[in-house]
C-alpha positions in Angstrom: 0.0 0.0 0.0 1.2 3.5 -0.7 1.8 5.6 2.0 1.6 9.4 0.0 1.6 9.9 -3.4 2.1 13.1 -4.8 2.2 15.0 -8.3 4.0 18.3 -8.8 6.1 20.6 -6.8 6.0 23.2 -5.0 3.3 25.8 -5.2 1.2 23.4 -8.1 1.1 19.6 -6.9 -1.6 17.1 -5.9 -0.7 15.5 -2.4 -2.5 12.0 -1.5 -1.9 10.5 1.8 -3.5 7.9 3.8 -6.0 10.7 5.0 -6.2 13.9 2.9 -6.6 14.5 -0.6 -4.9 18.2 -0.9 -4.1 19.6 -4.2 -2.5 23.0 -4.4 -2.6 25.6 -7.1 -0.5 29.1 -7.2 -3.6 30.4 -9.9 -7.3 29.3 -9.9 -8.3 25.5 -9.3 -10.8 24.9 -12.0 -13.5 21.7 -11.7 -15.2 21.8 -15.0 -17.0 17.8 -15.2 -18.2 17.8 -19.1 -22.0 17.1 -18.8 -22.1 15.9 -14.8 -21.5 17.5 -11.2 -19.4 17.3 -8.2 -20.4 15.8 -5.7 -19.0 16.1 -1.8 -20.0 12.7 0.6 -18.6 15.0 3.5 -18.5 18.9 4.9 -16.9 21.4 2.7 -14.9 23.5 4.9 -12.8 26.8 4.7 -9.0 26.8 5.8 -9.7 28.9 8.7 -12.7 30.7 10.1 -14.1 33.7 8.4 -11.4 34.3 6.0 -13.0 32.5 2.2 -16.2 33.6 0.7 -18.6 31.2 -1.4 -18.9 33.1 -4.6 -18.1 36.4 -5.5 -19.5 40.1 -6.6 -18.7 39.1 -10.0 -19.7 35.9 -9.6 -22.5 34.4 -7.7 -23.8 31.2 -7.3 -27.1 31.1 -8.8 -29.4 29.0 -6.1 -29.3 28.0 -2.8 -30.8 24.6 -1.6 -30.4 24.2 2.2 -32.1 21.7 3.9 -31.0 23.1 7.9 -29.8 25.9 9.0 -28.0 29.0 7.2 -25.8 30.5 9.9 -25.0 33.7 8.4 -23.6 36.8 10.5 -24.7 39.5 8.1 -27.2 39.1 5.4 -27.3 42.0 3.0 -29.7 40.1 0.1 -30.3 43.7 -1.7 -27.0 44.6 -2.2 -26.6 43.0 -5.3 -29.8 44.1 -6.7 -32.3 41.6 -5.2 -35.1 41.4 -2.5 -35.0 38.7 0.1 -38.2 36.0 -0.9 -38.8 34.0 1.7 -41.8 32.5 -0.1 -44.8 33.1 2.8 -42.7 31.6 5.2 -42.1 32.3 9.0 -38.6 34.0 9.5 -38.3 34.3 13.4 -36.3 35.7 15.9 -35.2 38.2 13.6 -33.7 41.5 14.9 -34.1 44.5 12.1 -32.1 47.2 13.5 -32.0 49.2 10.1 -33.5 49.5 6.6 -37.7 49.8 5.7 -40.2 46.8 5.9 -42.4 47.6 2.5 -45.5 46.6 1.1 -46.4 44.3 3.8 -48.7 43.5 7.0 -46.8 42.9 10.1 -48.3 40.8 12.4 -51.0 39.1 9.7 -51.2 35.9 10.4 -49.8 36.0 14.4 -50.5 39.2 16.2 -47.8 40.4 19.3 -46.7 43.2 20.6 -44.2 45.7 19.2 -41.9 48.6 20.6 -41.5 51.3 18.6 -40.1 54.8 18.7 -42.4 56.3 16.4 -44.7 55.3 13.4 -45.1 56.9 10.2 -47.6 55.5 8.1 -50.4 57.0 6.1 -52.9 54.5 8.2 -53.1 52.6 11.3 -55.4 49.9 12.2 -55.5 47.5 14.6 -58.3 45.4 14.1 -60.6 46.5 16.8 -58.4 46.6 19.7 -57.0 48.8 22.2 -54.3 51.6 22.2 -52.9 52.2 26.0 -50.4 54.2 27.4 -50.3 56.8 24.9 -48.9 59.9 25.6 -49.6 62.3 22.8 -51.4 62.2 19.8 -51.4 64.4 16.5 -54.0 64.2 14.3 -56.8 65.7 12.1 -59.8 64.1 12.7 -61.4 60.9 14.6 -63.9 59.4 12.4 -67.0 56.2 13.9 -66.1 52.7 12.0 -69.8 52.4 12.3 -70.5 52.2 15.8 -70.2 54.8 18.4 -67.2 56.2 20.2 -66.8 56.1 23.4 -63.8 57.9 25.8 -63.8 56.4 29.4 -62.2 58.7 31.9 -60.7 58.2 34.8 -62.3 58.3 38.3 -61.9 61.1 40.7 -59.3 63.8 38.7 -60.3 66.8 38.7 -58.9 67.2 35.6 -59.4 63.9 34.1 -59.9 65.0 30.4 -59.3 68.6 28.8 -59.4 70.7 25.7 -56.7 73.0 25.4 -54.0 74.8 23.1 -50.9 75.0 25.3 -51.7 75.9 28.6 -55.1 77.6 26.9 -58.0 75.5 28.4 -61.3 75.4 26.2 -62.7 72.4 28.5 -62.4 70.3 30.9 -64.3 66.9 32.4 -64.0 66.8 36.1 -64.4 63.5 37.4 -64.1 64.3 40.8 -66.4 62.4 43.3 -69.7 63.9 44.2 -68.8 67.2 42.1 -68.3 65.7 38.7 -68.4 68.5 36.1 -67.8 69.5 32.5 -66.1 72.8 32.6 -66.3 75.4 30.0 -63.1 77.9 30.2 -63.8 79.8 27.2 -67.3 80.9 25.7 -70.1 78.5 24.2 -71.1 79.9 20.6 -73.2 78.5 17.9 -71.5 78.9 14.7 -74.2 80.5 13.2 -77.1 83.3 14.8 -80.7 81.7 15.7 -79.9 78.5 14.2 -79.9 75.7 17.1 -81.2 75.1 20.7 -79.7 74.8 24.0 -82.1 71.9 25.4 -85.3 71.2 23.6 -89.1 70.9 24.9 -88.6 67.2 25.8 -84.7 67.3 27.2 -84.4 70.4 29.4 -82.0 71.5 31.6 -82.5 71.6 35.4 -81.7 75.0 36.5 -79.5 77.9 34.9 -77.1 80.2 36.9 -75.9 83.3 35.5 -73.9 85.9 37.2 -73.8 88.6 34.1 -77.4 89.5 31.8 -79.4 87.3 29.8 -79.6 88.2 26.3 -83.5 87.0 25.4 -85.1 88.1 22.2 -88.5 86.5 23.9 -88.6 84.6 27.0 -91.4 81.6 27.3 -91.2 80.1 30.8 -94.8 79.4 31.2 -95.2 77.8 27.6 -93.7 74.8 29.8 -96.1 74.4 32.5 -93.7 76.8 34.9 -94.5 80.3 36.1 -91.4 82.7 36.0 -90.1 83.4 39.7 -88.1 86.1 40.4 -87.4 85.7 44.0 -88.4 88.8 45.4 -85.9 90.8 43.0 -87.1 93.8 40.9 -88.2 93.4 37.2 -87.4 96.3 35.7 -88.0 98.2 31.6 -90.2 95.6 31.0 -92.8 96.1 28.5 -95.9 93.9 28.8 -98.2 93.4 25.8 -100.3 90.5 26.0 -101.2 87.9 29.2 -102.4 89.2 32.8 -101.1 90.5 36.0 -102.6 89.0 38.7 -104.4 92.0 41.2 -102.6 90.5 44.3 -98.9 90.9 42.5 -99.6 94.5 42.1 -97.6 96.6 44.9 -99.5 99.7 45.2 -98.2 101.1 48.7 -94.9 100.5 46.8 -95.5 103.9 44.7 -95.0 107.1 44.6 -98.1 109.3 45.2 -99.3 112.1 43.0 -98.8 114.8 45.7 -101.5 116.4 44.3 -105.4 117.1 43.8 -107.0 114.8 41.4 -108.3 116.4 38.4 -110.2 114.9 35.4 -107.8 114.5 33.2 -105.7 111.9 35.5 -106.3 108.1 34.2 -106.9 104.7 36.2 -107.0 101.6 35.0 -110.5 99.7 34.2 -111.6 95.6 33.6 -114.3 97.0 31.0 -117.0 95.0 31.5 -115.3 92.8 33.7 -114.1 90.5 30.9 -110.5 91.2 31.2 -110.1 93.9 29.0 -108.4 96.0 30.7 -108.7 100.0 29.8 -107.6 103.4 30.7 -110.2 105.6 32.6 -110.3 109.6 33.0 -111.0 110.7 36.2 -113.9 113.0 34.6 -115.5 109.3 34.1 -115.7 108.6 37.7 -117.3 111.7 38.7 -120.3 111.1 36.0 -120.7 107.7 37.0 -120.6 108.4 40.8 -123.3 111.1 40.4 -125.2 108.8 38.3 -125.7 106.6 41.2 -126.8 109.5 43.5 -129.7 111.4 44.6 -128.8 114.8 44.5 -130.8 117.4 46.6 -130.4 121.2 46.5 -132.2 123.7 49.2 -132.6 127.4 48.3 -134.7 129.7 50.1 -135.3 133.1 47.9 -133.6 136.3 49.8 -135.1 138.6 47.3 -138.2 138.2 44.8 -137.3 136.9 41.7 -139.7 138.0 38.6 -141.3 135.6 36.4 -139.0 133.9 33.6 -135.9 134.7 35.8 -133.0 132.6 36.2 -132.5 131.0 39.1 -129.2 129.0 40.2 -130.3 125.5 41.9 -127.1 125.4 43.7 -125.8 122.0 42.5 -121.9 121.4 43.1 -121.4 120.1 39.3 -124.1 122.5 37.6 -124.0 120.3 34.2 -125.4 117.4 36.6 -128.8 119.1 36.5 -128.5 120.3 32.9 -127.8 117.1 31.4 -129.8 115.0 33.3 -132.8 113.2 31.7 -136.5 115.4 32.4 -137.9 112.1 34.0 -134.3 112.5 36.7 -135.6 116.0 37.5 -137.8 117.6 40.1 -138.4 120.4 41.4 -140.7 121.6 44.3 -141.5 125.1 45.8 -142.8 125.4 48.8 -143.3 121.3 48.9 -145.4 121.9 46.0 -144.3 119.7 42.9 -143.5 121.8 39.8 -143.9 120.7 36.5 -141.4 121.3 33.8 -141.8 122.4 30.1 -139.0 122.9 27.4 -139.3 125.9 27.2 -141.9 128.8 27.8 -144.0 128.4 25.2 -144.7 125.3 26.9 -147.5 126.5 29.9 -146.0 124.7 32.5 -144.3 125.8 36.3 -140.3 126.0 35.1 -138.2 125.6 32.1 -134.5 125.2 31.6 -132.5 128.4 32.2 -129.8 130.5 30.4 -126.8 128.3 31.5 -126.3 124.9 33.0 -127.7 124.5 36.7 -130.0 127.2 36.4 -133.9 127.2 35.9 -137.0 129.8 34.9 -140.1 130.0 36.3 -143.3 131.4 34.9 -144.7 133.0 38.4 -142.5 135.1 40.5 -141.0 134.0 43.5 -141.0 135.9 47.1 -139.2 136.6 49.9 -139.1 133.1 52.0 -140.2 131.2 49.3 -138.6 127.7 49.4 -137.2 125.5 46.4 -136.3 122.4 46.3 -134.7 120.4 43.2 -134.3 116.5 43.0 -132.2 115.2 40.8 -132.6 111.4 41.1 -130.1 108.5 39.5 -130.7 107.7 36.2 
């Protein structure tokens, strides 16, 4: 048996011994089988550890077939033109520290969790689920997928959800216990004049506190079933058209009096015919009615004799009383003898109506101690 056998010298040989097969080469080694392959019953190994490559950039080996494990330090697929296909399969525990994941869903087929220092993406979604711990959030709108949204706050802060721009606070949700609140820092405006409601005929609010002037163009509050209150306050340039004031709201002693006589002109208020409508009344109209409703007497005894067809004044306080009083409301007695009246001389009878108001004629002539008498009864 050979114990080496060996062709060539020095840097260009072919060495055979009882356990290695080592040929050497100072140029290429070139295996070139006509119409076959090599084959390798047994590792292929380099000299020493990271020091050969497998291929180069000018020429690569045109497929892989591996049927383990590829353990590869660095795997830069792209930079010699083309993606890495790994065919829908699993690659896992994979650290990306660098580069873009394109055109792809991470997380499709198995969902975990992921850290991230930021992402930038032109859409997010994540399938229904929750987003926690999130300190801040720039968008430009929320939009419903269909069903409602809902922000649950939490319990007793005082501050426990807010609107603001800086340190400007629109609003705020207090959620402190047993003084829960939505606070409004800045004013409440509709965008547009007399267009929408604050509370609505079925939905009203409870009460309404104001410290500054309520800006009404018509206020309702019994068109609800409720009477408007105002605690004992004043009510002031108020200007009422329409409705009723009850009598017992009315503060008379409360005003200031007129300091002065009454005359006719001066005006009270009047229910005319008692049927609510209410009217203004001259003073002159309470002085006719009142003496309407009277029986009027006058007593004049004559000082000096008056000749036939004389006047003579009756006396009365309001002189047009007798005047323009019906002839039936008038009588007149002299002496307790009832006189008859005529319109006017022609007419034959006792007296006829004077010159002027209050004032009467009569036909005989009156003497010293004579006594007349005129009735004027209510009409």
């Amino acid at each position: 048996m050979l114990g080496r056998v060996e062709f060539g010298a020095g840097g260009d040989k072919i060495h055979v011994s009882s356990s290695d097969l080592q040929i050497v080469a100072s140029g290429d080694i070139d295996l070139e089988p006509t119409g076959g392959q090599v084959f390798a019953n047994a590792d292929i190994l380099p000299a020493s550890d990271g020091s050969k490559d497998l291929g180069s950039p000018a020429k690569e080996w045109k497929d892989l077939y591996i049927d383990g494990v590829a353990y590869i330090d660095s795997l830069q697929a792209d930079q010699l033109g083309a993606a890495l296909n790994c065919n829908d399969q699993a690659m896992t525990n994979v650290d990306i520290n660098g580069g873009a994941i394109d055109g792809t869903i991470i997380g499709a087929a198995v969902v975990a969790a992921g850290s991230f220092a930021a992402i930038v993406g032109t859409s997010l979604s994540v399938g229904d689920g929750n987003i926690t711990n999130v300190a801040d959030i720039a968008l430009d709108s929320i939009s419903a997928d269909g069903s409602d949204i809902e922000v649950t706050l939490t319990d007793n802060r005082s501050d426990s959800f807010s609107f603001k721009e800086s340190t400007n606070l629109y609003m705020k949700f207090d959620t402190s216990n047993g003084a829960e609140a939505i606070k409004i820092k800045k004013p409440l405006v509709p965008t547009d004049d007399d267009t929408v409601d604050l509370g609505s005929s079925t939905a009203e609010f409870k009460d309404l506190y104001l410290d500054g002037v309520a800006y009404i163009d018509e206020l309702r509050a019994d068109a609800l079933g409720a009477a408007l209150n105002c605690g004992s306050h004043a009510l002031t340039n108020v200007n009422i058209d329409t409705g009723a004031i009850e009598l017992v709201a009315l503060n008379i002693d409360g005003g200031t009096d007129i300091a002065a006589a009454l005359v006719d002109g001066d005006l009270i208020v009047v229910d005319d015919g008692a049927g609510g409508s209410n009217k203004k009344c001259a003073m002159s109209r309470v002085v006719t009615y009142i003496q309407s409703q009277l029986v009027q007497k006058a007593t004049l005894e004559i000082a000096s004799a008056v000749a036939a067809d004389t006047d003579v004044d009756l006396t009365f306080t309001v002189d047009g009383d007798w005047t323009d009083a019906d002839s039936s409301q008038r009588e007149i007695y002299v002496n307790g003898q009832l006189m008859l009246e005529g319109a006017s001389a022609a007419a034959n009878k006792d007296f006829y109506p004077g010159s002027s108001a209050g004032r009467v004629k009569f036909e005989f002539g009156l003497e010293v101690g004579d006594v007349v008498q005129a009735v004027l009864r209510a009409g």
